[in-house]
N, C-alpha and C positions, 0 to 999 in steps of 0.2 A: 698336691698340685701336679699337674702333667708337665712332662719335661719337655714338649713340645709348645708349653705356654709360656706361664710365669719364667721356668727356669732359662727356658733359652731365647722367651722373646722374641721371637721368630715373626717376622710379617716383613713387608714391601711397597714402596711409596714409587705413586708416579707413575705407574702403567697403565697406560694410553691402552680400552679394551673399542677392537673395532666391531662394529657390528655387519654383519656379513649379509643381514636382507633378512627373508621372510622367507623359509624352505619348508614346502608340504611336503611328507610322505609321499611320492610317487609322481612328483614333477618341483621346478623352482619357477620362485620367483622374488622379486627381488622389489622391495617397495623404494629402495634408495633413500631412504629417509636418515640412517647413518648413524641411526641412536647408539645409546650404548648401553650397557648393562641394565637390569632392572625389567628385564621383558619385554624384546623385542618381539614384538604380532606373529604368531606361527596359529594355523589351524588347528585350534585348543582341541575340537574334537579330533584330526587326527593324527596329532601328535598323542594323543591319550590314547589310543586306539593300539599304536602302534605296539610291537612286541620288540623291544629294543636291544632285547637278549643275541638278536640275530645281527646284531651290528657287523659280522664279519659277511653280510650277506647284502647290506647295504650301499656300497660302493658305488653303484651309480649314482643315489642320491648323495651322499657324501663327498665324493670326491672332492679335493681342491678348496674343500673349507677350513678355517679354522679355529681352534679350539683354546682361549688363553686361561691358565692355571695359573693362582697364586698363594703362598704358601706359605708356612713359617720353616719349612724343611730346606736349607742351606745346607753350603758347606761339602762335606764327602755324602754327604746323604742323598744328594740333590744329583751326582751321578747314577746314582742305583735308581734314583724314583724316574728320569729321563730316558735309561735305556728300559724299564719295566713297561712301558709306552710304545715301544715298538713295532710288538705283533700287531697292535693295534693300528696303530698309522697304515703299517704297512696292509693290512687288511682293507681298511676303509679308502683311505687316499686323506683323510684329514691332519692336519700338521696341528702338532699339541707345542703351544710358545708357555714355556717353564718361568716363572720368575718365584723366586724366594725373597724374601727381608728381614731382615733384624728388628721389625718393629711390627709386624704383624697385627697384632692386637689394639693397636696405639691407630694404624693408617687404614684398616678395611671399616670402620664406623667412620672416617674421614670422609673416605670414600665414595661411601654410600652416599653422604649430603652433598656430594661434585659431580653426582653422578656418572663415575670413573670407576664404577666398576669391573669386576675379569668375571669370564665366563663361569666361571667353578672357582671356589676356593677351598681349601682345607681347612677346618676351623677344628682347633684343638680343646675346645671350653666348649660343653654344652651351652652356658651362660652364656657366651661370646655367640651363640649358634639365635639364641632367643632376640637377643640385643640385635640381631641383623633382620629376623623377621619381623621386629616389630617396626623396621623403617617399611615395610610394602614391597620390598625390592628382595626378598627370597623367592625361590619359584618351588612350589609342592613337590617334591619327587613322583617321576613318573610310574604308574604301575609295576612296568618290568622294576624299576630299584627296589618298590617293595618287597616283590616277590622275592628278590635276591636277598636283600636281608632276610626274611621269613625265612628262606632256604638253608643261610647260611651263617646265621650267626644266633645265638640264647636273647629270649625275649627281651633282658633289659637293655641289650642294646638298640633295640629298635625306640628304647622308650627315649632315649638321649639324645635321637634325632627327631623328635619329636615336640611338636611345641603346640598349644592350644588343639592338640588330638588332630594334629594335621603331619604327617609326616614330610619333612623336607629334606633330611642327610642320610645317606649311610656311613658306617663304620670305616674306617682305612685302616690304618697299622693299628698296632695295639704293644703295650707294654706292662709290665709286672710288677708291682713295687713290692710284694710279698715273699721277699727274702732276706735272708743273714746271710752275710758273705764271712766266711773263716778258710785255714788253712786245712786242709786235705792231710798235708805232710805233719803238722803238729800234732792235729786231732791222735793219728795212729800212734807218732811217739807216745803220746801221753797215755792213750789206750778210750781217752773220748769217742762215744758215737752221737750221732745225729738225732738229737729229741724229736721226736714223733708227737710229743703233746706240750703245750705250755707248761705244767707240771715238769715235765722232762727239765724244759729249758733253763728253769731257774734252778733243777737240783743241779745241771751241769754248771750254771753260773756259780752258784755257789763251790764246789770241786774244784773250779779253775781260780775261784780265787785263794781259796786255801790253798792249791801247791802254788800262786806265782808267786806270793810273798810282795816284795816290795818291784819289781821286773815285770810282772804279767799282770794285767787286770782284765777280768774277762772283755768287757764291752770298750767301745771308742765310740767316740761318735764327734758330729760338728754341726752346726747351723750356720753358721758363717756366710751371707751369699750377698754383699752389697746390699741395696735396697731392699731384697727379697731377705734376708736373714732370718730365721727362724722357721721358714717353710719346712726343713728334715723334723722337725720335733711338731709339726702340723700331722705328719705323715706317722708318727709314732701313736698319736693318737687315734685316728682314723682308724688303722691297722688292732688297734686295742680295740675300738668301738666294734668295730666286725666279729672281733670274736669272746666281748664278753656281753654281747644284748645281740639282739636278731636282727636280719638286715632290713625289717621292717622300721625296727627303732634308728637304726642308721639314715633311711631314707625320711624318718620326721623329723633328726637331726637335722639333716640338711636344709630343711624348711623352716626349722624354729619351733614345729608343731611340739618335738621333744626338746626344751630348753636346754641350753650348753651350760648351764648348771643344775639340769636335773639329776636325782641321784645316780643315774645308768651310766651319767656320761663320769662321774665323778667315780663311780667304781672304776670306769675303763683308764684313767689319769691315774688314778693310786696303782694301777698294775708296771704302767711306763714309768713314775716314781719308783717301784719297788726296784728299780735297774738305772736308770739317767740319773737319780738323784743320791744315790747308793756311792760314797766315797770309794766304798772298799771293792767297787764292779766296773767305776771309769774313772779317770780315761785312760788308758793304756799308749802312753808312747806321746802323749800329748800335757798333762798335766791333772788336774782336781777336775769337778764338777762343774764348775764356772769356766776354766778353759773350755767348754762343748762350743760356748758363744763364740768364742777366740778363733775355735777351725772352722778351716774353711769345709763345707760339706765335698769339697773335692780331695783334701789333703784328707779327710778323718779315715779311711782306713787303711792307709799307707803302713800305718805300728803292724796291721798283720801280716806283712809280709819279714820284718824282725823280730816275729815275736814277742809285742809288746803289748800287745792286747786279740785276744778270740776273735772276737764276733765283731760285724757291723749291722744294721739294719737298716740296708738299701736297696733301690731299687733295681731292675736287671741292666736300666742303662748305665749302672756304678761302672760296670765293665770297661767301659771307654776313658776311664779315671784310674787303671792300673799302666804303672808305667812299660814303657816298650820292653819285650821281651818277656812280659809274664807271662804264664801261661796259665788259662784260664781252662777248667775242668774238673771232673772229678777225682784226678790223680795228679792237677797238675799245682803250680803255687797257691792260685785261689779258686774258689768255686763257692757256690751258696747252695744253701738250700733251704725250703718253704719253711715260712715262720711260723710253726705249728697252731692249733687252735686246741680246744679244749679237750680235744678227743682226736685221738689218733684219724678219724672218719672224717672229724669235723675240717672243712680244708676254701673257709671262704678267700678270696683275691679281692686285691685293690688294684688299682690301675687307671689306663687313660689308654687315649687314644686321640685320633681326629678325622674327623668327619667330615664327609662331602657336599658343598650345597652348592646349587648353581642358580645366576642371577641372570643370564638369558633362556628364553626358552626356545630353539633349536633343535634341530634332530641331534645335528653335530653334538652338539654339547647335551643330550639327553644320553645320545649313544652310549658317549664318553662317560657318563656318570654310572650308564648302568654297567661297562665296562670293569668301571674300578670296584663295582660294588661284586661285580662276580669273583667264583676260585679262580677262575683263566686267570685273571690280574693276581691277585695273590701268589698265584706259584710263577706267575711272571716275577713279579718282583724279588721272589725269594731264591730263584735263579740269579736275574739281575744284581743279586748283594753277596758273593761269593765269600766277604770277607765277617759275614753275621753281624749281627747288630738290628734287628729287624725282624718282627712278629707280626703274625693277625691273627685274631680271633675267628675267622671264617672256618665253619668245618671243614669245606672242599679244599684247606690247605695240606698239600702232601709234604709231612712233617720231613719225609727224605729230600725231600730240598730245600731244608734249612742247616745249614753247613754248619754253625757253630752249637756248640752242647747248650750252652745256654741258651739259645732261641728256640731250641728242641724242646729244652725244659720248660721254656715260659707260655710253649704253644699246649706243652701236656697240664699244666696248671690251670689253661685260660677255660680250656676241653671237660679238665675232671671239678674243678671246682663247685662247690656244693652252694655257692651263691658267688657273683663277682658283682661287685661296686665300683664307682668310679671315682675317680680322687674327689674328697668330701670337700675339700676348699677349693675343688676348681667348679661346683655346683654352689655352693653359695654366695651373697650378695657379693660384689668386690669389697667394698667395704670392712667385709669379716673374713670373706678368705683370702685375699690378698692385703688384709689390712691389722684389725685387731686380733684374729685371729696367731700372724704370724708375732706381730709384735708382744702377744701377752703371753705366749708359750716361750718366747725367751727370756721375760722379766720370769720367769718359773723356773727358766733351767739357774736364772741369777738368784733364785732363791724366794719367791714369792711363793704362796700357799695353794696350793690345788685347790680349794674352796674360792681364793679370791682370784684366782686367773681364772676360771669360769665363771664366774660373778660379772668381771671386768668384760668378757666376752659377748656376754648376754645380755650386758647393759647398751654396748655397741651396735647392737641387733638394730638395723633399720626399722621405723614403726609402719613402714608401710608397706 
């Protein structure tokens, strides 16, 4: 699941979206009507005509309009995404109104049926992207957006904004969940290096657990997340699924078409068994097997900084979960790196993102979309975050303005990756990714059979 969905539940209730009239390409007008979201009347041919790449060029139609954005993106995040909007305003003359929420997911399908929609929203679930087209009230993305994806980002992301072979979102941030986080500074004592292939991984697991003895056990880990709990061991699977069957078998996964107790999926569960369920490999610094339930996925890799366990297997935003003062890097307390696949070559990613869709149709707000969807916003925003924590996927991003190592890394993985997917439970039903899904991969980590925790899953499966 994306950290900008399930895990942080991000969304916004209550924002009053005004509508600003009826603005053609190359004169206004203004019906007064006062609607509000859901497609307000603009000249469908020539807003479609239009080439919206030149929004810095459009200022006399724009000016003095504006643009309301809503988002699951809070908090310190929510500074960087407001100044990344700048050049932009200040190009156009249009004012971008920011609102975030803590409920995100729960209030833009509220919405929709109040018709209180905002002009744009971020939507972090391809699923959550579908659920809003199918009320009537997404608006198609306009040419220049497609273009800019096509430009700027690997086909499958175009397929994510994409719904009934109609494009409506582009891409925004992106993040990495295809790593191990360990200690830089033990690795060298001990004389460990970096496994390059699966193979690798488990002969160093096994190494670290022969010298810790009763003190070190290679792996920690936690599921722990309040109602979400057991989404990290969602993510272990997923990450298995990619690189022990093709990402062909991954994407009829996510449909059912390949049963979640088919044998493919059941090889890639006994490889995450071969390490989660392994006494003598977790948990380090936390307890047995059954403690993984107990942590919290915030506290579980805290042992590698005492040397109580190796590895973790988290995602890039782990980073924001090491206490102040660590220093993150390749020489510094922690760092990670890519969680090998079968072959040194072989180097598929898992991830998320969120993506943009807008529910009026306006220049203003067309501009704006094709805006975010260009590199100009990308190396905007990646200036705008001085302090790291923030990636995209967009080629046109100049990796030299990404100030933290890790986001440098997550942008070279997003770039060389030999297939990338998108988190498997944030594309299937609710019901199984946010539901049986997380709850039967924890009765597994309590001890239930890999035969019947996929059994249990596949029974779950919606029939329709």
């Amino acid at each position: 699941m994306a950290l900008s969905s399930k895990r942080t539940v991000a969304a916004l209730a209550g924002l009053v979206v005004v509508s600003f009239g009826t603005v053609a390409c190359g004169g206004s007008s203004d019906d007064g009507s006062g609607s509000t979201g859901g497609g307000a009347s603009v000249g469908a041919s020539q807003i479609d005509k239009t080439d919206y790449s030149k929004w810095c060029d459009m200022k006399s139609q724009l000016q003095g309009k504006t643009v309301t954005v809503y988002t699951s993106i809070i908090g310190p995040e929510q500074t960087a995404q407001v100044a990344s909007y700048k050049n932009f305003e200040a190009c156009t003359g249009v004012t971008i109104k920011y609102q975030g929420d803590n409920d995100f997911e729960k209030n833009l399908p509220q919405r929709a049926q109040t018709g209180n929609l905002p002009d744009i929203a971020f939507i972090p679930q391809p699923g959550l992207l579908k659920t809003m087209v199918s009320t009537g009230k997404a608006i198609p993305a306009p040419q220049t957006v497609v273009d800019e994806i096509d430009k700027g980002w690997q086909p499958i992301w175009k397929t994510y904004g994409t719904v009934n072979g109609t494009v409506y979102a582009a891409p925004l941030g992106a993040n990495v969940k295809s790593f191990v986080w360990y200690s830089p500074k033990f690795f060298k004592e001990k004389g460990y290096t970096v496994p390059t292939t699966w193979d690798e991984m488990m002969t160093l697991t096994k190494k670290i657990a022969a010298d810790g003895g009763s003190t070190m056990k290679p792996w920690c880990g936690g599921i722990s997340s309040g109602t979400a709990t057991g989404w990290p061991a969602t993510d272990w699977l997923e990450e298995s699924m990619l690189r022990f069957n093709s990402p062909e078998d991954y994407d009829n996964w996510i449909t059912n078409k390949l049963k979640f107790n088919d044998p493919k999926v059941l090889t890639a569960l006994n490889k995450i068994s071969d390490i989660f369920k392994n006494p003598a490999y977790v948990n380090g610094g936390h307890g047995d097997v059954k403690s993984i339930k107990s942590t919290t996925f915030q506290d579980a890799g805290l042992p590698i900084l005492k040397n109580q366990c190796a590895m973790l297997q988290q995602a890039s935003f782990y980073a924001a979960n090491w206490p102040a003062g660590t220093k993150v890097g390749p020489d510094g307390d922690v760092w990670a790196f890519y969680e090998p696949g079968q072959t040194a070559s072989d180097k598929p990613v898992e991830g998320g993102g969120e993506f943009t869709v807008a529910f009026r149709k306006a220049p203003e707000v067309q501009a704006f979309q094709a805006f975010l969807a260009s590199a100009d916003w990308a190396n905007d925003k990646a200036k705008a975050t001085p302090a790291g924590g923030w990636v995209s996927a967009n080629k046109g991003l100049d990796v030299s303005n990404l100030t933290s190592p890790l986001d440098q890394e997550s942008y070279k993985l997003l770039q060389s990756a030999t297939a990338f997917r998108f988190d498997a439970s944030d594309l299937m039903p609710s019901s199984v990714g946010a539901g049986s899904f997380w709850t039967e991969m924890t009765n597994w980590i309590m001890g239930q059979s890999n035969e019947q925790t996929l059994d249990n899953i596949q029974k779950s499966w919606p029939s329709n």
